[in-house]
Each structure stands twice: as structure tokens, then as C-alpha cells.
Backbone as numpy.savetxt, mean C-alpha at the origin, in Angstrom:
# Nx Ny Nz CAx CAy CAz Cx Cy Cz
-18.08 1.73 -9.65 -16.79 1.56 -9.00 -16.84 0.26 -8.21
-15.97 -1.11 -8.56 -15.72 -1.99 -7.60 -15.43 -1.61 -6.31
-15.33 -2.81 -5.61 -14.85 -2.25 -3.96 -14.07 -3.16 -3.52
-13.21 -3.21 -2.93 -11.94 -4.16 -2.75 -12.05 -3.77 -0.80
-12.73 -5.04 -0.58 -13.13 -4.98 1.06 -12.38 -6.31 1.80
-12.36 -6.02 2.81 -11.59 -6.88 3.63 -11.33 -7.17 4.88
-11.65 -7.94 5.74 -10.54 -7.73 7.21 -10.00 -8.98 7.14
-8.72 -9.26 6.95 -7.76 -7.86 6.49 -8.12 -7.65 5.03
-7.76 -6.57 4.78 -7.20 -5.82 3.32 -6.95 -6.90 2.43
-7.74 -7.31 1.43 -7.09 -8.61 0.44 -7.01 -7.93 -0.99
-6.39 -6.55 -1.46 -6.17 -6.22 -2.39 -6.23 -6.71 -4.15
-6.58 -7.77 -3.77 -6.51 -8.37 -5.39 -7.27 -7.92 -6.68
-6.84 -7.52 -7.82 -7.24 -7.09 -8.80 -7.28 -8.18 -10.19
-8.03 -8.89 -10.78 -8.21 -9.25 -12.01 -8.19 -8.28 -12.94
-7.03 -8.46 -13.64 -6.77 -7.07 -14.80 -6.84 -7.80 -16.29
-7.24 -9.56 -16.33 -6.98 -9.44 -17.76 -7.85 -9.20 -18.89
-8.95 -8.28 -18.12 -10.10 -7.52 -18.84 -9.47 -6.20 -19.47
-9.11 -5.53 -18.84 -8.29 -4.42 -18.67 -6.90 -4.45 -19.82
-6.54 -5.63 -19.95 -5.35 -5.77 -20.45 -5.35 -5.75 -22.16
-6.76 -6.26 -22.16 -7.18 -6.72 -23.66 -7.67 -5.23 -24.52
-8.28 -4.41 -23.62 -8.77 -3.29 -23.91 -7.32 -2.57 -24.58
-7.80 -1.41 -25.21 -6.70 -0.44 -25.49 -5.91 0.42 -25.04
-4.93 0.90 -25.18 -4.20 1.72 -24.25 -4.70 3.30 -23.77
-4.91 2.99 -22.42 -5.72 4.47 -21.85 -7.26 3.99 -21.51
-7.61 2.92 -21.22 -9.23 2.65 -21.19 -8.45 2.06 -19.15
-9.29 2.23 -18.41 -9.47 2.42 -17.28 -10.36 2.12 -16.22
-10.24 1.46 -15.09 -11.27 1.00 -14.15 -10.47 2.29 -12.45
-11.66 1.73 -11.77 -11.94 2.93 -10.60 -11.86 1.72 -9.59
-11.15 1.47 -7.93 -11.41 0.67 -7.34 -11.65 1.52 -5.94
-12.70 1.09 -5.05 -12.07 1.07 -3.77 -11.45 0.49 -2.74
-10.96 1.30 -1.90 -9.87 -0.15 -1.02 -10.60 0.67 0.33
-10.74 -0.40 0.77 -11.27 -0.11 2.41 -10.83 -1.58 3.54
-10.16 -1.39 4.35 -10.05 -2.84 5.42 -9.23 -2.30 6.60
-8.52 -3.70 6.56 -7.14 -3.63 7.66 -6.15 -4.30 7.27
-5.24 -3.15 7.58 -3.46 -3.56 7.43 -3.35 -4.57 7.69
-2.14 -6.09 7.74 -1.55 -6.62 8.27 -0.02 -6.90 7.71
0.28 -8.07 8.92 1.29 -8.11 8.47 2.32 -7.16 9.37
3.26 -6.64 8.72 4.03 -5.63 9.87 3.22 -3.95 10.37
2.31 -4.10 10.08 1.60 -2.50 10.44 0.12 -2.97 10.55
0.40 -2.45 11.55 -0.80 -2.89 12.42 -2.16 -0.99 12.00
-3.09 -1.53 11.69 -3.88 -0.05 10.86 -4.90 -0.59 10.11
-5.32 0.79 9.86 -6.86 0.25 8.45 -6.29 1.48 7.22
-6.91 1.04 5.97 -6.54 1.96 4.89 -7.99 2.34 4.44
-8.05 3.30 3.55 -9.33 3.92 2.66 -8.98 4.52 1.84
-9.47 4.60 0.80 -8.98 5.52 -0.69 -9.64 4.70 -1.99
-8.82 4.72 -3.36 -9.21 4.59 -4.25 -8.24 4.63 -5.02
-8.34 3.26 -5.96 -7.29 3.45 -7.23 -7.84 3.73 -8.65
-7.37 4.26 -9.30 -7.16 3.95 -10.82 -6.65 3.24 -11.44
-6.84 2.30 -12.49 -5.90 0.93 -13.16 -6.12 1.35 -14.52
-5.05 2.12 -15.22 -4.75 2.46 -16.40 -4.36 1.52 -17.75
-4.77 1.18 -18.49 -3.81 0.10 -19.56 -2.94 1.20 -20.03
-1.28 0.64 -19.77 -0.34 1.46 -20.83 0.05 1.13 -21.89
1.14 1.24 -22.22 1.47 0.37 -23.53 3.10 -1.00 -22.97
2.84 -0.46 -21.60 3.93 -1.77 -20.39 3.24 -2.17 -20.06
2.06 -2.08 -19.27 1.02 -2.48 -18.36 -0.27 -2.00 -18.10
-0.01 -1.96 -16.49 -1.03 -1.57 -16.09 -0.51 -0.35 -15.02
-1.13 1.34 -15.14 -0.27 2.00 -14.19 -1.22 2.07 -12.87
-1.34 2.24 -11.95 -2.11 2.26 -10.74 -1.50 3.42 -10.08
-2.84 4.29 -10.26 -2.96 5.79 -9.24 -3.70 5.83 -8.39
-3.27 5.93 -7.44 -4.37 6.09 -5.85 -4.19 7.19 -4.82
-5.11 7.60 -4.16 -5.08 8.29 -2.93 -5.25 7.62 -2.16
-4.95 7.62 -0.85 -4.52 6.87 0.39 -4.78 7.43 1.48
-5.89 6.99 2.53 -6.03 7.33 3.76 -5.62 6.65 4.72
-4.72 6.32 5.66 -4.58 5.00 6.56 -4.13 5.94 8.33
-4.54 4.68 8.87 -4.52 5.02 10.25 -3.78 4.43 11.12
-2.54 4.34 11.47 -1.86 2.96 11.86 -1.73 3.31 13.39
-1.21 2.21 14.13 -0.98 1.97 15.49 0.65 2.21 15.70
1.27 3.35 16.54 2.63 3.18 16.86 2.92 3.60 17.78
4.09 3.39 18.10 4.72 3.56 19.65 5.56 4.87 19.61
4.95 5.97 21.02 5.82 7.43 20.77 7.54 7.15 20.93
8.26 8.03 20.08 9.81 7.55 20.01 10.48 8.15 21.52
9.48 9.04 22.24 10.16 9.65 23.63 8.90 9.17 24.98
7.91 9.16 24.76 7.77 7.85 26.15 7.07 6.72 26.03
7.35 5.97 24.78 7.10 4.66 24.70 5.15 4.34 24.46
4.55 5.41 24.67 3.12 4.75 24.76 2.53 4.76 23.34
1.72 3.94 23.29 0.98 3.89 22.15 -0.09 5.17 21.49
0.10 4.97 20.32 -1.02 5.88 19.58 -1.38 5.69 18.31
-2.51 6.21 17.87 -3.02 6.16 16.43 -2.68 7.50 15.63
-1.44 6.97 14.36 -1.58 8.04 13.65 -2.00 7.83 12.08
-2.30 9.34 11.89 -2.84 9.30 10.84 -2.47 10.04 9.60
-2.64 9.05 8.40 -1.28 10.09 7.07 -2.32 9.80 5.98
-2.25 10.41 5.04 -2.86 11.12 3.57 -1.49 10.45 2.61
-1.52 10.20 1.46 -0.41 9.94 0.60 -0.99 9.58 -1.02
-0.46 10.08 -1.98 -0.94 9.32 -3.44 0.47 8.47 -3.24
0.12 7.29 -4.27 1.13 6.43 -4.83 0.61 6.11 -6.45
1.79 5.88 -6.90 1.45 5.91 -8.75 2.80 4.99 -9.13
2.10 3.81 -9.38 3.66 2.60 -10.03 2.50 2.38 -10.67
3.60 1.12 -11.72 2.90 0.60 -12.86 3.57 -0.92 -12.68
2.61 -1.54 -13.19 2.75 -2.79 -12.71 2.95 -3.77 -13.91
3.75 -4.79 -14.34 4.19 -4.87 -15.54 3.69 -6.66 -15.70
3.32 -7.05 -17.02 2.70 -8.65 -16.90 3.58 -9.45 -17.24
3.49 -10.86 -16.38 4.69 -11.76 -16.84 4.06 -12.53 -17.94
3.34 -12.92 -18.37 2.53 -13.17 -19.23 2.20 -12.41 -20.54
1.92 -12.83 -21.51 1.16 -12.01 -23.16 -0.04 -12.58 -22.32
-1.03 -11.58 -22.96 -1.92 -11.72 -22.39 -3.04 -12.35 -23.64
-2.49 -12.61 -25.13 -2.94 -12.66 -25.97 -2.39 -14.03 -26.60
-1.23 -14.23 -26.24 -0.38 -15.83 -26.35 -0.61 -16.49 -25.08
-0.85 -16.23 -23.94 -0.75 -17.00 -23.09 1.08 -17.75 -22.55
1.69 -17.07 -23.48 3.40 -17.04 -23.07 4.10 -16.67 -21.93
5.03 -16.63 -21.55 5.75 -16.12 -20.71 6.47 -14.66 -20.59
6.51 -13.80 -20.46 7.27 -12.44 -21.12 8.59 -12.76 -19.94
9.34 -11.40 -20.63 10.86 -11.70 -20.20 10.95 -10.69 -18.99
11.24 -11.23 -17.53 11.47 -10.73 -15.94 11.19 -9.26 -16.08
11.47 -8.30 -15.23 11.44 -6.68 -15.93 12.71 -6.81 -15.41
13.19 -5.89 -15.87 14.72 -5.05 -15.93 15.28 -4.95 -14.73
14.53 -4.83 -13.51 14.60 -4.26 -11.93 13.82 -5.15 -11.94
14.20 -5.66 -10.11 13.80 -6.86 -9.62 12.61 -6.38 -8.90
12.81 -4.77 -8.54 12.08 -4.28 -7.33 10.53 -3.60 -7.68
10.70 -4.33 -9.54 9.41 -3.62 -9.92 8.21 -4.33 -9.70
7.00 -4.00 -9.76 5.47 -4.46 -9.83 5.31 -5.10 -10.76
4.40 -6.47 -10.56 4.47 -7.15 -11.08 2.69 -7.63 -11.79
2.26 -8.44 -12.73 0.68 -8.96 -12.37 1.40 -10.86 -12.77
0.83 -11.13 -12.17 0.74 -12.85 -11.79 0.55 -13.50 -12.98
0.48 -14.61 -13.45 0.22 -15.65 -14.29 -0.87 -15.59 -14.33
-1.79 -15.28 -13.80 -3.24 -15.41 -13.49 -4.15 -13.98 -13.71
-2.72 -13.10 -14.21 -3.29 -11.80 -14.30 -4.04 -10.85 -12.92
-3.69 -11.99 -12.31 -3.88 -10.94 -10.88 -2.91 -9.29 -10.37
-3.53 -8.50 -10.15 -2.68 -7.42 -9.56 -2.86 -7.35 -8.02
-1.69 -7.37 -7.20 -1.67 -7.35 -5.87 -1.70 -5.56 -5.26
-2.29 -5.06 -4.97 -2.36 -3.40 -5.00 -1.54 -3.54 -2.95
-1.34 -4.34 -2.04 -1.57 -5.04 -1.03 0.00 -4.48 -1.31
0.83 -5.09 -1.91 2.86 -4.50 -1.72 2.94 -2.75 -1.94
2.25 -2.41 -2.91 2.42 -1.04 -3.21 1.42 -0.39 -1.83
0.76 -0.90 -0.90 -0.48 -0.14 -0.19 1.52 -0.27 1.15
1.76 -1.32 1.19 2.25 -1.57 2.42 3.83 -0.76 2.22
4.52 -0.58 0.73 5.41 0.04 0.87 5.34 1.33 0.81
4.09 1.98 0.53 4.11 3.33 0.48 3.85 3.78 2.23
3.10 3.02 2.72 2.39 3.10 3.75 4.11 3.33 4.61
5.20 2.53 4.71 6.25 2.60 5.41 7.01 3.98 4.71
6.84 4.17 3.59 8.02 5.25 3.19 7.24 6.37 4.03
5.94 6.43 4.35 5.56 7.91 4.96 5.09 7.62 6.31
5.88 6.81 7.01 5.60 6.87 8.64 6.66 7.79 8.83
6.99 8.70 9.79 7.77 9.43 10.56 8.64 8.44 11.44
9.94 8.94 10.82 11.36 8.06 11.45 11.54 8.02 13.39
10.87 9.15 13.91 10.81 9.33 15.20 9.01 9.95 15.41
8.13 8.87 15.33 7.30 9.25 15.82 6.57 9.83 17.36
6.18 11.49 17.23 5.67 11.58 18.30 3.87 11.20 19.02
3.46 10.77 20.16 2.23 10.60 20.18 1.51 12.38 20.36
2.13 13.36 20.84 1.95 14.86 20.55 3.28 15.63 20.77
3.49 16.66 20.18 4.57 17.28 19.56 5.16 17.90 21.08
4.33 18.07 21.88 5.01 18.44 23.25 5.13 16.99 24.24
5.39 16.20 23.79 5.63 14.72 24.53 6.69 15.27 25.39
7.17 14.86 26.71 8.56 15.17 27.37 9.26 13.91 27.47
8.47 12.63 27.28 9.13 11.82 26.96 9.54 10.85 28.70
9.99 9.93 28.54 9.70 8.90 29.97 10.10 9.53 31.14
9.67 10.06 32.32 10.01 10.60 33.29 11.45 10.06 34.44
12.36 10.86 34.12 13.69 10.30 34.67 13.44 9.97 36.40
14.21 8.73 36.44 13.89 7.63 37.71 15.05 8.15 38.24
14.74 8.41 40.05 16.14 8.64 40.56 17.05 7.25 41.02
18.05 7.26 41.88 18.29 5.64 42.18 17.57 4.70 42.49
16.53 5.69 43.77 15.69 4.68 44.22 14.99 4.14 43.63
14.59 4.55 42.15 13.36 3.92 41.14 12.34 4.78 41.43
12.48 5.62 41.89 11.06 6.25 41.75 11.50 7.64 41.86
9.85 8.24 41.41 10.14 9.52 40.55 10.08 11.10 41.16
């Protein structure tokens, strides 16, 4: 199993080994570092990089630990979330002509580079936001900032 290490997190995958192979032949990665960028955290887990007959599909489990602010009294904390993510990532390139292939269909899809690079780094950071909690608490009985009378104090 490779290891995809970092501070920060530099996700990059060379897939045009992978690409040449047949459909269903498969590599194992690990991801271990730190977030950046807008989320401040470290990740741990492991992908799978599938050849399909579009691409390349990428299955992972996901451990990450991020830094956020409670939504009722403002202080900081470390939380912590579990998540799989599974996209497939599609080549702009033949990988056999060295050509150009035609955009994908959706703008918002995964992509591998000219260079056959796979960035695992967009899919780590958008999954990572779809499963933060919209009102995070730092504990579930928080009461939240202690009300100030006129005088300013409590």
C-alpha cells in the first residue's frame, strides 16, 4: 500500500499506470496529514483507485479531526467525523494517443490532469464540508454565551 503523507495533505496520485491496465485492476492508498486551506484539521483513512471503463473510481474511508467554533458560546473545539466518499474521476487526456478527450458533461465533475495526475485533495475537502454539522455544538449541553446585564457584567 502507497502512502500519501504530508503537512499539509498533498494528495496527489499518478494514475497513468493504472489507466493502461484493464478495467477492474486496482491500487490501495493511504492518506494521512493536515487539512488546509478553509478547514483547519488532519485526515486519516485510505483509498481505493479502480480502472473503469470512464476512469478512474476512488473509494475511501475517512477519518478527520477539524477545529471549529461552538454555534452557542463561541469557543473553540476539536471535532471529530467518520465518512466514505466514492466519485470517479474522469481523464482529459487518451491515455494511449496522448490527445485531448472532450470536457465531461458536468462541470462539477472529477477530473485527472494532463499529466495524469489525480488530486484526491477536492474530493477529501468537499466531502469533509458536506459532513460538518450546520450548527456545531462544542457539547450537547452548551448553554451558550452568558447573558450581560446593562452594566456589562454578569
Amino acid at each position: 500500500m502507497d502512502k500519501i503523507n504530508g503537512e499539509p495533505l498533498i494528495p496527489l496520485v499518478n494514475v497513468a499506470q493504472l489507466l493502461k491496465e484493464p478495467v477492474g485492476s486496482s491500487r490501495s492508498y493511504a492518506v494521512d496529514g493536515m487539512l488546509h486551506e478553509e478547514i483547519d484539521g488532519s485526515v486519516r483513512g485510505h483509498f481505493k483507485l479502480i480502472n473503469t471503463d470512464r476512469g478512474i473510481l476512488a473509494k475511501g474511508a475517512l477519518a478527520v479531526e477539524v477545529e471549529l467554533s461552538c454555534s452557542r458560546c463561541l469557543n473553540g473545539f476539536t471535532y471529530a467525523l467518520e465518512f466514505e466518499a466514492e466519485e470517479e474521476f474522469l481523464p482529459t487526456i487518451d491515455i494511449a494517443s496522448g490527445l485531448d478527450l472532450s470536457p465531461p458533461e458536468e462541470a462539477d465533475e472529477f477530473t485527472i490532469d494532463s499529466k495524469n495526475i489525480l488530486d484526491l485533495g477536492e474530493l477529501i475537502r468537499q466531502y469533509t464540508l458536506l459532513n460538518l454539522p450546520m450548527k456545531p455544538l462544542c457539547r450537547p449541553e452548551c448553554s451558550g454565551i452568558k447573558e450581560m446585564n446593562s452594566y456589562g457584567t454578569t
